[in-house]
C-alpha positions as CSV (number, residue, x, y, z in Angstrom):
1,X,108.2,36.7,135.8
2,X,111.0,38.7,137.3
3,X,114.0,39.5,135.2
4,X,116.8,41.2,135.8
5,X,120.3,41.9,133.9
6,X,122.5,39.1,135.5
7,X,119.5,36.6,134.1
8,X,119.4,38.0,130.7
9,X,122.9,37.9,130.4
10,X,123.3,34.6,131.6
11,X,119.9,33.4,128.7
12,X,122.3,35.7,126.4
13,X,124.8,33.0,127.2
14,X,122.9,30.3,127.0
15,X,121.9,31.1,123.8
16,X,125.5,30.9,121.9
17,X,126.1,28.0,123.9
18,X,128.2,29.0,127.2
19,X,127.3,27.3,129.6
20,X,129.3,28.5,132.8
21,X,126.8,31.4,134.1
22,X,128.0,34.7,135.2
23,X,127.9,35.6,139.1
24,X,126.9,38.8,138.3
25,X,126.3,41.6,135.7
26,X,128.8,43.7,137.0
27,X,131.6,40.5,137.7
28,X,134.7,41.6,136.5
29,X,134.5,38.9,133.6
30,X,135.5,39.6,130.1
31,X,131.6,38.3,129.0
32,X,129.7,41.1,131.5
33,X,132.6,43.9,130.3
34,X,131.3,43.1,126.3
35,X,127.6,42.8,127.6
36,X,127.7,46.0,129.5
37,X,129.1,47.4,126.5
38,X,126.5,47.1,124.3
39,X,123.4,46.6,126.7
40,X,121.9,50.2,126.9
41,X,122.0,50.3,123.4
42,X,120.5,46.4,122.7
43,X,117.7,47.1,125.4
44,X,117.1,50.8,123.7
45,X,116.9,49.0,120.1
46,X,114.3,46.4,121.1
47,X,112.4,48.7,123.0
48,X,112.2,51.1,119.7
49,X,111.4,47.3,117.4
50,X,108.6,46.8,118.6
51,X,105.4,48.7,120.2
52,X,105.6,46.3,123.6
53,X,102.3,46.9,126.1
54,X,104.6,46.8,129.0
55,X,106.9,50.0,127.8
56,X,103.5,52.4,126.4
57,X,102.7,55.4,127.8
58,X,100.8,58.8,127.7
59,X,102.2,62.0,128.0
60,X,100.4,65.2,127.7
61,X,103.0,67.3,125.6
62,X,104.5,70.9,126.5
63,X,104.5,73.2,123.8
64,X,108.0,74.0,122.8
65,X,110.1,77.6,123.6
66,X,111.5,77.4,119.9
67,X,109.7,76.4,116.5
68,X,110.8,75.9,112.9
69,X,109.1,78.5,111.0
70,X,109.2,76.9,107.2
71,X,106.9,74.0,108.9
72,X,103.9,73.5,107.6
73,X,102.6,72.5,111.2
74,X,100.7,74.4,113.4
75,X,102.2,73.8,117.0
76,X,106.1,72.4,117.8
77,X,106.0,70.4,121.2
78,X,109.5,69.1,123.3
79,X,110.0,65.6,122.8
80,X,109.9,63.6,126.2
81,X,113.4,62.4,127.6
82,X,112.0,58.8,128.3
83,X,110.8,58.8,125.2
84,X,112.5,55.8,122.8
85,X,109.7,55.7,119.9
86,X,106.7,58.1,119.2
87,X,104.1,56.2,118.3
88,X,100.2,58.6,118.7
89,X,99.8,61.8,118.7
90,X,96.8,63.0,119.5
91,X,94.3,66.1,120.4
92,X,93.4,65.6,124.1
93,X,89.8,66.7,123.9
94,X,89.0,64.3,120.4
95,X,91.3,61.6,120.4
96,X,91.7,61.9,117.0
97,X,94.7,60.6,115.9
98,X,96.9,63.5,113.9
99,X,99.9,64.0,111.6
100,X,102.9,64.5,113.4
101,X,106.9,64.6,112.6
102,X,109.7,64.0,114.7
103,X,112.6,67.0,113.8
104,X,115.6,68.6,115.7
105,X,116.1,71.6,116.6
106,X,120.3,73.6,116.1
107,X,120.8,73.1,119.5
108,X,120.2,68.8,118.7
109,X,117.2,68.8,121.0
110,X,113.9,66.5,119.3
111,X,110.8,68.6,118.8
112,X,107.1,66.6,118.0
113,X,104.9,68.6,114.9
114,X,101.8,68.3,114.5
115,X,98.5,70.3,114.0
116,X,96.9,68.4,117.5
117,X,96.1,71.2,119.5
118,X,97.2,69.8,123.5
119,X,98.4,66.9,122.0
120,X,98.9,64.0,123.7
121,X,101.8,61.4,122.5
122,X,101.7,57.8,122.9
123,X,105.0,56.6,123.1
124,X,107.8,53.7,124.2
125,X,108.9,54.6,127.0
126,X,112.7,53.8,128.2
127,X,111.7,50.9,130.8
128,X,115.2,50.6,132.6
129,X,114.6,48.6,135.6
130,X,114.5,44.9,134.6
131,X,111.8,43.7,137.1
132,X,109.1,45.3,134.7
133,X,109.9,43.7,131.0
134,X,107.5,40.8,130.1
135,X,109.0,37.2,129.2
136,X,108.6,38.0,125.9
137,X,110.5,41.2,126.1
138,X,113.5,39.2,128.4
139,X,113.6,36.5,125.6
140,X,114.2,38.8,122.5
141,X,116.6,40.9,124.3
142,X,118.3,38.4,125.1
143,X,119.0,36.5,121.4
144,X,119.0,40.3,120.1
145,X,122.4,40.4,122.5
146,X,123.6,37.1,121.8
147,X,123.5,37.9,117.8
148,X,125.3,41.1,118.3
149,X,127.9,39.3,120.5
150,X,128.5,36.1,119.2
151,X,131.3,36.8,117.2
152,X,133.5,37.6,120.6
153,X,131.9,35.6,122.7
154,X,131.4,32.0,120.9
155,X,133.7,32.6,117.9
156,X,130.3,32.1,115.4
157,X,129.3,34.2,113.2
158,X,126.8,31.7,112.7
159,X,125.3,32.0,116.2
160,X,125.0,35.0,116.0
161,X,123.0,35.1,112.4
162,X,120.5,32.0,113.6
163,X,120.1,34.5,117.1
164,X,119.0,37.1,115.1
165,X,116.5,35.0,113.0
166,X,115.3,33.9,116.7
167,X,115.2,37.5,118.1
168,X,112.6,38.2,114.8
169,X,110.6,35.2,115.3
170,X,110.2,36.2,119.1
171,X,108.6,40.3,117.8
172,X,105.7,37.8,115.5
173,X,105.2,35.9,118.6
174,X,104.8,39.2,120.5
175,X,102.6,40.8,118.5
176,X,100.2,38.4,119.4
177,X,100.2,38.1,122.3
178,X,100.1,42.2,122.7
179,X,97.2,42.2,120.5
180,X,95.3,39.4,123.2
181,X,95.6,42.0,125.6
182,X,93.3,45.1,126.3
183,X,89.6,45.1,124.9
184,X,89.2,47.2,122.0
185,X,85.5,48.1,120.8
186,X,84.1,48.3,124.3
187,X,82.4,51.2,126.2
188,X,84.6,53.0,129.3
189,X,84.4,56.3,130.8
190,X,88.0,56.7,131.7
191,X,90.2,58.4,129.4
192,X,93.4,56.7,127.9
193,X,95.6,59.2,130.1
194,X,94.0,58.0,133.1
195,X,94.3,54.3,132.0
196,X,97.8,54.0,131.0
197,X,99.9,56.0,133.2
């Protein structure tokens, strides 16, 4: 399946029960203004929800210029700019998995410690291009919009509560299918780096 923003704005519609589509996302329609308005930060939120298969990556990290010297960790990385939600860190000669906490530095900048020596960090990555979210990632984007909207767009407060109890019926249904995917337990001579990204 191929999304893209016009489609989940027009399932968005859909949803709180508009039934005249918009042309386009960037139509200059009072519906795609108030969608546009709060789409970077809907798609940002679901990505960070949930750990989705399509949106998982591996970075190796660079140690950071600046540390925080009351922490009790050993090593302070920079935190990647595409990064939504840290989920691994790791050692990349062990994959061991390893403590780690997210902090900021005075200038606002995020900083990863941990005690992983060349740590690795699994992450959500910001996946902006629509053409790469999975149905299941389309779907719950699009009730997560609809409940945040409703209100303006459909007048219901209602809608907007029974999208939201869609929108977390949608994560359980995708946390099974992202466990069905990938073979865990097996043997494979490639590394994870090499695998995922």
């Amino acid at each position: 399946m191929t999304s893209s923003k016009t489609q989940i704005y027009n399932i968005t519609l859909n949803i709180l029960g508009v039934s005249t589509p918009l042309e386009n996302s960037d139509f200059d329609d009072n519906r795609a203004i108030l969608l546009n308005n709060y789409y970077e930060l809907a798609r940002d939120y679901v990505l960070k929800d949930f750990d989705w298969n399509f949106a998982s990556c591996f970075k190796k990290l660079s140690l950071c210029g600046e540390g925080i010297e009351e922490s009790c960790y050993k090593y302070c990385y920079d935190y990647p700019n595409d990064c939504i939600c840290a989920r691994d860190v790791f050692s990349k000669d062990d994959f061991v998995l390893k403590k780690f906490s997210i902090n900021a530095l005075e200038n606002g900048s995020k900083i990863i410690l941990t005690d992983a020596e060349d740590a690795v960090l699994r992450y959500t990555k910001r996946i902006d291009k629509e053409v790469f979210y999975s149905a299941e990632y389309t779907m719950a984007l699009s009730y997560y919009l609809a409940s945040l909207t409703s209100n303006v767009i459909s007048g219901s407060l209602q809608k907007g509560e029974l999208a939201y109890e869609k929108y977390r019926q949608i994560l359980k249904h995708a946390k099974l299918i992202n466990a069905s995917e990938g073979a865990e337990n097996l043997v494979d001579d490639t590394t994870y780096i090499d695998s995922r990204c």
